[in-house]
N, C-alpha and C positions, 0 to 999 in steps of 0.2 A: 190118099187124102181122107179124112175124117172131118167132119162138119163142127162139129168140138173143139179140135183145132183148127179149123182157119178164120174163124172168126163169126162162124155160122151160118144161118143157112142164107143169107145175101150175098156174104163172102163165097160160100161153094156154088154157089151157081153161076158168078161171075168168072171164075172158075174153070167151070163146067163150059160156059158159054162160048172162053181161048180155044179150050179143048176143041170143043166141036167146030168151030170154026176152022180148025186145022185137021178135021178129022183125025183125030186123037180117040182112042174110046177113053173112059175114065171110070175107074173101080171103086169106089170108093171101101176106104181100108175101118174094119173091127165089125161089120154088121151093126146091129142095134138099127132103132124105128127112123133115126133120123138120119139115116144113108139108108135106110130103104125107099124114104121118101124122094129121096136126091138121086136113087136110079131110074123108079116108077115113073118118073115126070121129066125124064130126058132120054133120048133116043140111044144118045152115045155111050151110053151107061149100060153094058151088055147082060151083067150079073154081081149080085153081090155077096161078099162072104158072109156067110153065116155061121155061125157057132149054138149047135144046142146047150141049154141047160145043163151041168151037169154037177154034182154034188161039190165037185175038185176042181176046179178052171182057174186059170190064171190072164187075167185080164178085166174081164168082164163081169168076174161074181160078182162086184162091188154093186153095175147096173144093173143085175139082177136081184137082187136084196133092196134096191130102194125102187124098183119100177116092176110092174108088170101088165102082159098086155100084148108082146113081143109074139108072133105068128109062129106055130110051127112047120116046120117044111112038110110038103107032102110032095111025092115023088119028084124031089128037086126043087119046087117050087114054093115060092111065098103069096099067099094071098093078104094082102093088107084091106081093114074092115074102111069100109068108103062110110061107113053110118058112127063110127068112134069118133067125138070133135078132137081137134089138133093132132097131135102125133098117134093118137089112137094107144097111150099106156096112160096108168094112173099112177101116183105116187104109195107104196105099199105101209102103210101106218103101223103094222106090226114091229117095223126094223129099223122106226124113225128114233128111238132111244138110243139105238146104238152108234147114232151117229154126232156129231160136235158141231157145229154152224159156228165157224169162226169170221165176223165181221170186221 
């Protein structure tokens, strides 16, 4: 489950909510800030994938060219900043031309 896809972060946590109710755990799938948040703030949410940075990725460059801000692991683990407001990334204005906004 990705937060992206289900309709956000209301949708994943009601979700999140079945799950645990049934003692299910729940991963949520591709990393990034907003399923880190959706592990950090539920029990049942044991670990989540992470994907570094890296020059060649397939999936995720796209989030990493328009956001930064994304925690790096250190021995395993993710610290997310509790002082960053909302998801704790910004929008990166360098890489905003390259993009099209179709309404």
């Amino acid at each position: 489950m990705t937060i992206r896809i289900v309709g956000g972060v209301t949708a994943a946590q009601k979700i999140n909510a079945v799950a645990k109710t049934f003692q299910v755990p729940l991963i949520p799938h591709a990393g990034q800030m907003h399923n880190y948040h959706l592990t950090t703030a539920n029990t049942n949410c044991p670990i989540s994938e992470y994907f570094p940075v890296f020059d060649v990725e397939v999936g995720n460059e796209l989030f990493y060219r328009i956001f930064k801000g994304d925690p790096d692991a250190v021995d395993g683990y993710l610290q997310l900043d509790a002082d960053t407001p909302g998801l704790g990334i910004e929008i990166i204005d360098e890489h905003a031309h390259s993009f099209e906004i179709i309404e």
